[in-house]
N, C-alpha and C positions, 0 to 999 in steps of 0.2 A: 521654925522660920524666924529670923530676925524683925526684928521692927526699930523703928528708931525713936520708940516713948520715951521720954526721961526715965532713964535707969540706972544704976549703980552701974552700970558697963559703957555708958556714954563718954564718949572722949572727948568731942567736940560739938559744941552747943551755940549756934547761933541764936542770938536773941533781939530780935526787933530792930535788927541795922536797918540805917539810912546811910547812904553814900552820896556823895555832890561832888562833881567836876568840877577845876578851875570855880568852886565857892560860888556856880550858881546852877548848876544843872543837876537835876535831882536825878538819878542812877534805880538807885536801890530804894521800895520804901515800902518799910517794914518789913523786912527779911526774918523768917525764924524757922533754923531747922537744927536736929540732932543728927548725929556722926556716930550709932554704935561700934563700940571695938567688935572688928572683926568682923564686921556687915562690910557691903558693897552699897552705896548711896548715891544716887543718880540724882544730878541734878540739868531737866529737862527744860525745851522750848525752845524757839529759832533764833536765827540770828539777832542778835540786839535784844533780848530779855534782858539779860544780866546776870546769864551764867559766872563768863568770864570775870566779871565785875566781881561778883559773890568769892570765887575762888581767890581773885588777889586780893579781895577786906581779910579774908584767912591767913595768907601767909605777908601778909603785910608789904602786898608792890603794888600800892593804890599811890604812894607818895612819888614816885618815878613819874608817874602821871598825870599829876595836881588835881588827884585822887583822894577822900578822906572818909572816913567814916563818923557821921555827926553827930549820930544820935544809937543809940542799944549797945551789946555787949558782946564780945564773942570771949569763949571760955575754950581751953583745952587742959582735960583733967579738973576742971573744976579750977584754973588761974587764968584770969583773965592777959589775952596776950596782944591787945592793942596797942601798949607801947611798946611788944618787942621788935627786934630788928627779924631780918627774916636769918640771917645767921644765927641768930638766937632759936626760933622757929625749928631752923635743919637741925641744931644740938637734941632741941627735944622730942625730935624724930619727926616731923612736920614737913615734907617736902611734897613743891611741887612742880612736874610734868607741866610747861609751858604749850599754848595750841600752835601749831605752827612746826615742831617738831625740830627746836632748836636746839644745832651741835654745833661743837669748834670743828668746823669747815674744813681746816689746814692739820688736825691732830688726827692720826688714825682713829681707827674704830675701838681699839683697845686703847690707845689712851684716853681717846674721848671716857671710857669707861672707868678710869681709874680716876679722872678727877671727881668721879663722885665719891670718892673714899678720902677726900683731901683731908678730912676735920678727925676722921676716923682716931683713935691710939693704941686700937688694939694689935698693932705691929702688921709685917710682910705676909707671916700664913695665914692669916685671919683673913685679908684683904683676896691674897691667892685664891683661898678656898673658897670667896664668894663669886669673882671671877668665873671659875668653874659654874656655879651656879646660876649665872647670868647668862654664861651660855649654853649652859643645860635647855632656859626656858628658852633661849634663842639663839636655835645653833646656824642661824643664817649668818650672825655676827661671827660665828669662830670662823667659818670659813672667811670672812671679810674683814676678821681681825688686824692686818697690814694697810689696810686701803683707808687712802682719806676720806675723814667721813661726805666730805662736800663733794663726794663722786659717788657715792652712793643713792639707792634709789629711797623714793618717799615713806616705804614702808619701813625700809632697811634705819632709813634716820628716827622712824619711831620708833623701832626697836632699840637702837642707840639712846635715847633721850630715856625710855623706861627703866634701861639695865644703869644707866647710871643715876637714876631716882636709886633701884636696889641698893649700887654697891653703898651706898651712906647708909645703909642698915635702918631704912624707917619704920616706924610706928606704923605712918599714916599717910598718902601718894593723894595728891590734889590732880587730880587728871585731866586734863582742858582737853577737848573734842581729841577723844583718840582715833575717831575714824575720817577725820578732814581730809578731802581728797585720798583714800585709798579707797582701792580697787572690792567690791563686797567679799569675795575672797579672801581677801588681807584683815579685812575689819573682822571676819569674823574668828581670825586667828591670832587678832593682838587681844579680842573679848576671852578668848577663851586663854589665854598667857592671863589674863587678871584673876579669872578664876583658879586661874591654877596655884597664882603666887599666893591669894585670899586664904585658899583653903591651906596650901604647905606652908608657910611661910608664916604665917596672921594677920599679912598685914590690911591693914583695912583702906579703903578706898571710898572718897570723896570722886565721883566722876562728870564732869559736865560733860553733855555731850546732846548734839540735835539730831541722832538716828535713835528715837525713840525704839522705833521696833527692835533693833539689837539691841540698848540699853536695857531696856525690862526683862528681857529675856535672860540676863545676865547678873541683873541688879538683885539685891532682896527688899530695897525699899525707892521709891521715889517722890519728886518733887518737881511741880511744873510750875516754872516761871513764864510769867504775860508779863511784857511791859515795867518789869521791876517788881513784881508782886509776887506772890507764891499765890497760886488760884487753888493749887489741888493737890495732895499728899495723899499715900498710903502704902501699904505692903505689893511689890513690883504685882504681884499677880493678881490683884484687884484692879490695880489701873489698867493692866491689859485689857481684863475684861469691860472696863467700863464703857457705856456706850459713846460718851462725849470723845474719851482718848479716841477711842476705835476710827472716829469721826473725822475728828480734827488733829490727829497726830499721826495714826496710823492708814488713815483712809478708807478705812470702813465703815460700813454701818448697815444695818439689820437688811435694808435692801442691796447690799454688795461695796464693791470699791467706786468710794467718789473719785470724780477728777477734783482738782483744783477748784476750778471754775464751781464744780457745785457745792462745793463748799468754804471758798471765800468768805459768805456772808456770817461764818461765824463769831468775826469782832462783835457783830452787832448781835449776836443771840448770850453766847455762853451760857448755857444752863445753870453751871456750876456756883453762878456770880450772883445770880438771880433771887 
């Protein structure tokens, strides 16, 4: 099983970021996590944690946003890449899957796909042959390969936004809630296209996402952000088991499934924090 300790196979290393809005709204504070080559890394917690946030301090689209990173370091391969641009980023295989599931609307499905190979040089068969591969993992798209993508359905545009993370040949896939509004069905088919690209493929994956229960099942390691903070870390199948997850993420706990309502009151407990 993987784990994300500092190790000679870490690729991507967060170390103690702070993020600030518009130079006065504090975001992120104290973020630090690792990225092993070739793990799946879940980064958990509900709306407004600071998944999203975490992901764009990475590829560097915090500035679009009067977004910054003020304080710690974040390292890929051991170089620190806070001054890079994010085109610089995609060169060194660093790309990421925006939440939302956005494609060029007006470009079919196969071109949408082909502009992710724009930076590519390794020529037309190279590019061809990954094509094929892209709709190996999702052959929803070869059938849909002609149709605009902005008539397609919401799964269909996630599948579009993934294959063309692939066709740019990356290292490493920043993945903003891949199951937003799809159907359980769907989520449990675009989890299982990560594993499959994980294992064939190598590529490793950074994933944010708030359907905890499919994340850890999927994941080899996680991270749960509260409020800007990382509360809790470890190996995905530890946190499943843990009783606080089970509680307050997953809705369980040793007398059955809470509602909501009965467990609300967890701001004010958190075991974990205590």
């Amino acid at each position: 099983m993987l784990d994300a300790a500092k190790t000679d196979t870490t690729l991507l290393e967060v170390n103690n970021i702070e993020v600030i809005y518009n130079h006065v709204i504090l975001v992120l504070k104290g973020v630090s996590l690792n990225v092993p080559k070739g793990g799946i890394t879940a980064l958990l917690g509900g709306n407004g944690a600071g998944k999203t946030t975490t992901l764009k301090a990475v590829s560097n689209l915090l500035k679009s946003e009067r977004g910054e990173v003020t304080k710690g370091s974040i390292t890929y391969r051991g170089e620190r890449v806070q001054e890079m641009s994010p085109a610089d980023l995609v060169r060194k295989g660093v790309i990421q899957v925006m939440e939302g599931r956005h494609c060029f609307e007006h470009l079919t499905v196969e071109e949408n796909l082909l502009t992710g190979a724009y930076t590519r040089k390794d020529g037309r068969g190279a590019i061809q042959a990954d094509l094929e591969m892209v709709y190996n993992y999702f052959p929803r798209l070869k059938e849909r390969r002609k149709s605009q993508a902005g008539y397609t359905s919401g799964g269909e545009q996630q599948m579009v936004a993934m294959g063309r993370a692939l066709m740019s040949r990356p290292e490493t896939i920043l993945l903003d809630e891949p199951s937003m509004g799809l159907a359980p069905q769907l989520v449990e088919q675009i989890f299982e296209i990560v594993k499959s690209v994980n294992e064939n493929e190598g590529v490793t994956f950074l994933l944010a996402e708030q359907n905890t229960n499919v994340a850890l099942r999927y994941a080899h390691y996680g991270y749960i952000l509260e409020s800007g903070r990382i509360v809790m870390d470890g190996p995905a199948a530890d946190l499943r088991e843990n009783p606080d997850v089970k509680e307050f993420y997953l809705g369980m706990s040793d007398e059955g499934r809470k509602s909501f309502r009965d467990v609300r009151s967890y701001r004010r407990r958190k075991r974990w924090l205590a």
